[in-house]
DRENDO-1510 file (C-alpha; in Angstrom, 1 decimal, always signed):
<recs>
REC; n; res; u; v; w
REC; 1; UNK; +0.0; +0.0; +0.0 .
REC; 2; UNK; +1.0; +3.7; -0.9 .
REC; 3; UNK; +2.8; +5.1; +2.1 .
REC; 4; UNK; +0.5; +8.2; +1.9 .
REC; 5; UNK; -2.7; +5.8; +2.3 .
REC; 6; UNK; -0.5; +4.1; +5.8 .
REC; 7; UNK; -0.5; +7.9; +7.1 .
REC; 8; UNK; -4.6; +9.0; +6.2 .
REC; 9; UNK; -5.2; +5.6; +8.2 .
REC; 10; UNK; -2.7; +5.7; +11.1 .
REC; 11; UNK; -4.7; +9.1; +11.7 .
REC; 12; UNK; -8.0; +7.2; +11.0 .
REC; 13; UNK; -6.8; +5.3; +14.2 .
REC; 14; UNK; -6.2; +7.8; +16.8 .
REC; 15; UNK; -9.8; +8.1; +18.0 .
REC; 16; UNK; -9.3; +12.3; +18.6 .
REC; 17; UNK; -13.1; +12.3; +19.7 .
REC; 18; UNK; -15.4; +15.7; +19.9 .
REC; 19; UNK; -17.2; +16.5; +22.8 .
REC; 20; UNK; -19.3; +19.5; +23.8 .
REC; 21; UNK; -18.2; +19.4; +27.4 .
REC; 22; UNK; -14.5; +20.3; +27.6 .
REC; 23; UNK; -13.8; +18.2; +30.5 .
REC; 24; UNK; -15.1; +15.8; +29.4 .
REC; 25; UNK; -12.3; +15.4; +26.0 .
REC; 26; UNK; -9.2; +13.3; +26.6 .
REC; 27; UNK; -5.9; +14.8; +25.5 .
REC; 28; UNK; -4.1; +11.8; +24.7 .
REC; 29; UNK; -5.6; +10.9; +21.2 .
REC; 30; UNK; -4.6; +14.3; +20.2 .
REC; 31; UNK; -1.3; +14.1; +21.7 .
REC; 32; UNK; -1.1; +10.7; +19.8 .
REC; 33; UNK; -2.0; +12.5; +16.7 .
REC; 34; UNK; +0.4; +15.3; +16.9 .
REC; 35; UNK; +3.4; +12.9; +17.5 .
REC; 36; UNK; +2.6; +10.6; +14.7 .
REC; 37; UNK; +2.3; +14.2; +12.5 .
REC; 38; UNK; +5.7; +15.2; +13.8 .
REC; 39; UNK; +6.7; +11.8; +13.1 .
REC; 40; UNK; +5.4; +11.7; +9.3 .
REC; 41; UNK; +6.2; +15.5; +8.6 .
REC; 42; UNK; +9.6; +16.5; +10.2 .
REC; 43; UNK; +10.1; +19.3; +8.1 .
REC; 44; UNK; +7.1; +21.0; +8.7 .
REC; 45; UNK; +7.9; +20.3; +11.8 .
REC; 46; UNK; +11.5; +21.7; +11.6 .
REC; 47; UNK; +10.9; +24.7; +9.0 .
REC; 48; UNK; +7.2; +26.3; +10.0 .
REC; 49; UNK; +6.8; +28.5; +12.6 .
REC; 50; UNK; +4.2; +26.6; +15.0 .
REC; 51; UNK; +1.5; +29.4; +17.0 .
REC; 52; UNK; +0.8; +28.9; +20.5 .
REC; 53; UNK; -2.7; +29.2; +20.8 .
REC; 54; UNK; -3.1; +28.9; +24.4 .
REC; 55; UNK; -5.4; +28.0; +27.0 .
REC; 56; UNK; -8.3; +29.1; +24.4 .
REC; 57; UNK; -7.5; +26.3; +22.4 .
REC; 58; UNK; -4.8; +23.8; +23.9 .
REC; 59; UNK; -5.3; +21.0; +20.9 .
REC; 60; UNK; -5.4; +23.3; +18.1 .
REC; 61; UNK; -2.6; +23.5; +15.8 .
REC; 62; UNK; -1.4; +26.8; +13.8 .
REC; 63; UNK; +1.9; +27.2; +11.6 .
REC; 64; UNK; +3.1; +29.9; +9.6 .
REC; 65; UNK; +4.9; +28.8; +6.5 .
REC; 66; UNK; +7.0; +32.1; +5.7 .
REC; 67; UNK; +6.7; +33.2; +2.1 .
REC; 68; UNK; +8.7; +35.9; +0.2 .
REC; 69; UNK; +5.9; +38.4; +1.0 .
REC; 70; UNK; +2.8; +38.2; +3.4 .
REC; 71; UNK; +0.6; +40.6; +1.4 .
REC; 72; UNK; -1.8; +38.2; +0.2 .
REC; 73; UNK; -1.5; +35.2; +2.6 .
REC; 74; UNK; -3.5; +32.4; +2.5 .
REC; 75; UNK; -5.0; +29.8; +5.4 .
REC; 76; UNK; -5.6; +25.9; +4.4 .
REC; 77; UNK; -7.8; +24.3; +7.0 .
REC; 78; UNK; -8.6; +20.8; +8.7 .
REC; 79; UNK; -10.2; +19.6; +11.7 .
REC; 80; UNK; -8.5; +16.5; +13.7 .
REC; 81; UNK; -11.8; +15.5; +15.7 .
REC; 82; UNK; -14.5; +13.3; +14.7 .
REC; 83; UNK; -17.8; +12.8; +16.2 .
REC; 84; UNK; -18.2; +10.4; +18.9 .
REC; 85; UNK; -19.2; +6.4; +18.2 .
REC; 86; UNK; -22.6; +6.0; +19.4 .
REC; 87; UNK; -24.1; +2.3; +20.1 .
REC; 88; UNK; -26.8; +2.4; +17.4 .
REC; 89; UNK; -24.5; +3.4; +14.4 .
REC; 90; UNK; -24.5; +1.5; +11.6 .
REC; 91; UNK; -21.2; +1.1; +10.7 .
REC; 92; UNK; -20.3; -1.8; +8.9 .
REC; 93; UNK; -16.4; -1.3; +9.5 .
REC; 94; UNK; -15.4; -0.7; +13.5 .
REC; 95; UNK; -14.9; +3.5; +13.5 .
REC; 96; UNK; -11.2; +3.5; +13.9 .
REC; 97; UNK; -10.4; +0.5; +12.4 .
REC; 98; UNK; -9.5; +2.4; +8.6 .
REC; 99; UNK; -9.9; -1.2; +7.4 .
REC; 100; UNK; -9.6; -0.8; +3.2 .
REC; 101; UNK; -12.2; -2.3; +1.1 .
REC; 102; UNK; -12.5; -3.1; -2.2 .
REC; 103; UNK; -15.4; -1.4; -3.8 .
REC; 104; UNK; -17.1; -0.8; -7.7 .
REC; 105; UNK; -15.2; +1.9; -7.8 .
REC; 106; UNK; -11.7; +0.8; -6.0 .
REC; 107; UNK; -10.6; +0.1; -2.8 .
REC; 108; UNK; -11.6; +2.5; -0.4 .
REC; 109; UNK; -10.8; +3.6; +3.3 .
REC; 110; UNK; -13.3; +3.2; +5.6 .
REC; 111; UNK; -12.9; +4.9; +9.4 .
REC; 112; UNK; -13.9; +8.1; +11.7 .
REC; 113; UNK; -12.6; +10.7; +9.7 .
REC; 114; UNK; -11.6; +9.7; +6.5 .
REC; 115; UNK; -13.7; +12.0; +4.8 .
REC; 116; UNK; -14.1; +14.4; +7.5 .
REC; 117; UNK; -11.4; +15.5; +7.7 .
REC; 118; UNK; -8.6; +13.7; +8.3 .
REC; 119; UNK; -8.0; +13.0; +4.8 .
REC; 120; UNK; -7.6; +16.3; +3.7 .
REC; 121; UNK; -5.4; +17.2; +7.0 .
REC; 122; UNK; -3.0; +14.7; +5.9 .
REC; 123; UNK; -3.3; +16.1; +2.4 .
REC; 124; UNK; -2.3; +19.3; +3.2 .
REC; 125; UNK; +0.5; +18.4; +5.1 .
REC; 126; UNK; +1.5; +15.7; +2.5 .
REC; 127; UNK; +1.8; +18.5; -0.2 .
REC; 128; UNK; +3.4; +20.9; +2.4 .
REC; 129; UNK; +6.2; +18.4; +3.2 .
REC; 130; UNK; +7.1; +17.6; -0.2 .
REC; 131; UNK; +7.3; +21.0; -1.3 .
REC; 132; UNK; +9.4; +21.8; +1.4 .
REC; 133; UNK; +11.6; +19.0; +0.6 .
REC; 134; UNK; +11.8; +20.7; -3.2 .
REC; 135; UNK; +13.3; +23.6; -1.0 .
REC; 136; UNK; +10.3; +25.7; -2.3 .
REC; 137; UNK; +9.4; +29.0; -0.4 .
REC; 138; UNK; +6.0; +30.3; -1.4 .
REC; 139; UNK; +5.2; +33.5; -2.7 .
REC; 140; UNK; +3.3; +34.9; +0.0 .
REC; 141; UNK; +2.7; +33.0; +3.2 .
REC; 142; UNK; +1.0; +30.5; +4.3 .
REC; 143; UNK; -0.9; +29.5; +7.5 .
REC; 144; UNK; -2.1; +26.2; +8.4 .
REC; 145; UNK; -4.8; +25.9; +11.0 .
REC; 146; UNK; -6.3; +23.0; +12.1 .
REC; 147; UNK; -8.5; +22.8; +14.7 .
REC; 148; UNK; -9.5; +20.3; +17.2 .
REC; 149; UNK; -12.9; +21.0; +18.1 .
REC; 150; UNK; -15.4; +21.4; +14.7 .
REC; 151; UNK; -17.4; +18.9; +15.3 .
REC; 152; UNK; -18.9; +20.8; +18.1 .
REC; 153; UNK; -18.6; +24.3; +17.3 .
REC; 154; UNK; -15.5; +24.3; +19.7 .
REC; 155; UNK; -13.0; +27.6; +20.3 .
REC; 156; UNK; -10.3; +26.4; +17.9 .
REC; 157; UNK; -11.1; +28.5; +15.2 .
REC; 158; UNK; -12.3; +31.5; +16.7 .
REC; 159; UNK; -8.9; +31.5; +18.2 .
REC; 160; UNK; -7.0; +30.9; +15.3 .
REC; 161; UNK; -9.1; +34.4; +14.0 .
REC; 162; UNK; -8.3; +35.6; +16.8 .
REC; 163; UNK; -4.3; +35.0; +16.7 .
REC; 164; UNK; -4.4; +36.5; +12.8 .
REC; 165; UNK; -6.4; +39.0; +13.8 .
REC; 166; UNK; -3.8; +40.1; +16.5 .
REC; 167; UNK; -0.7; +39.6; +13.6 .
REC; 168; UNK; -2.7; +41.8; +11.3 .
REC; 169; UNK; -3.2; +38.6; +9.0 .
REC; 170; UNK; -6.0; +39.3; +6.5 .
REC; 171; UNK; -6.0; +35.9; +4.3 .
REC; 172; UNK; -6.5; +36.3; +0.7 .
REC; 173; UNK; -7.7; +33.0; +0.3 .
REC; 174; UNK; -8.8; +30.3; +2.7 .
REC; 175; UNK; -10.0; +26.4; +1.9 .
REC; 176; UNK; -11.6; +24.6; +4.3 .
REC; 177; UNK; -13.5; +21.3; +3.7 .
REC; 178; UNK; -16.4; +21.8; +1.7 .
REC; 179; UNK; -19.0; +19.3; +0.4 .
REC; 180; UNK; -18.9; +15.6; +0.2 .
REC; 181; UNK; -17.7; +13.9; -2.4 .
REC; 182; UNK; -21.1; +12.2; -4.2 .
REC; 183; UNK; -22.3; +10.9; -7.3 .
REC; 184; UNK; -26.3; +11.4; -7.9 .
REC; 185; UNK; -26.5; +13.3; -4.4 .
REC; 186; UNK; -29.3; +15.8; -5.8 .
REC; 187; UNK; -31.3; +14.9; -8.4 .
REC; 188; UNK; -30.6; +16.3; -11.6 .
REC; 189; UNK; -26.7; +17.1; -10.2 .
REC; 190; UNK; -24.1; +14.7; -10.8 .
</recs>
């Protein structure tokens, strides 16, 4: 299997689990997951400037990648929780599992966050790690926020606004997840 593929479900397998009570998360599984990034990514790691974020959001994490100018910075987003395993869900894979199965259409992953949005966390940081390798600087900077609290409307990303806010950062373009990825999901779209 693609080494890529190994990291999207190594992730898959740290259950970094939502929850609307704050005292009720459990550090570890994010802990987990930022060691195994740092493992899989040293030179972002090494070469990005990482942002405290603070008590307002102790599991986020924000990086500054230094461009040749910072006029028109942008922000690529993820989230590194997933919503909670509940008895009655229908799953026919266990949730953290990322077991691969062979579909019509290929093989396919199938685990807590695969789609949201582990997979395009380890994207981003795929693409940011090779270029970095290729000893590329971009053109303007760029910050990568990912938060670890979506899933319940939690303080990540306000504070991340809040840090850019406070640096005078006004992105010029932002991508964050969007839409699923489905065929025939409205009718007459597809």
């Amino acid at each position: 299997m693609h080494p890529d593929v190994e990291v999207l479900r190594a992730t898959i397998r740290v259950p970094t689990v939502a929850e609307r009570d704050p005292d009720l998360i459990d550090s570890a599984p994010f802990e987990q997951l930022h060691a195994l990034l740092a493992e899989h990514f040293p030179l972002l790691h090494e070469r990005l400037e990482r942002v405290d974020l603070g008590e307002a959001a102790p599991r986020a994490l924000l990086w500054r990648w230094a461009g040749t100018s910072s006029d028109r910075p942008v922000v690529l987003m993820a989230h590194q929780d997933v919503v909670p395993v509940t008895p009655d869900d229908p799953w026919t894979h266990p949730a953290f599992a990322a077991d691969v199965v062979e579909t019509p259409e290929g093989p396919a992953i199938w685990g807590r966050g695969t789609l949201d949005d582990k997979g395009q966390l380890v994207a981003i940081c795929t693409a940011v790690e090779r270029l970095l390798a290729d000893g590329l600087t971009p053109a303007q900077d760029v910050w990568l926020s990912f938060g670890a609290d979506e899933e319940v409307s939690g303080p990540s990303a306000p504070a991340a606004v809040d840090e850019l806010r406070r640096r005078g950062v006004e992105p010029w373009f932002v991508l964050d997840e969007g839409g699923a990825v489905a065929g025939q999901a409205f009718p007459g779209v597809g």
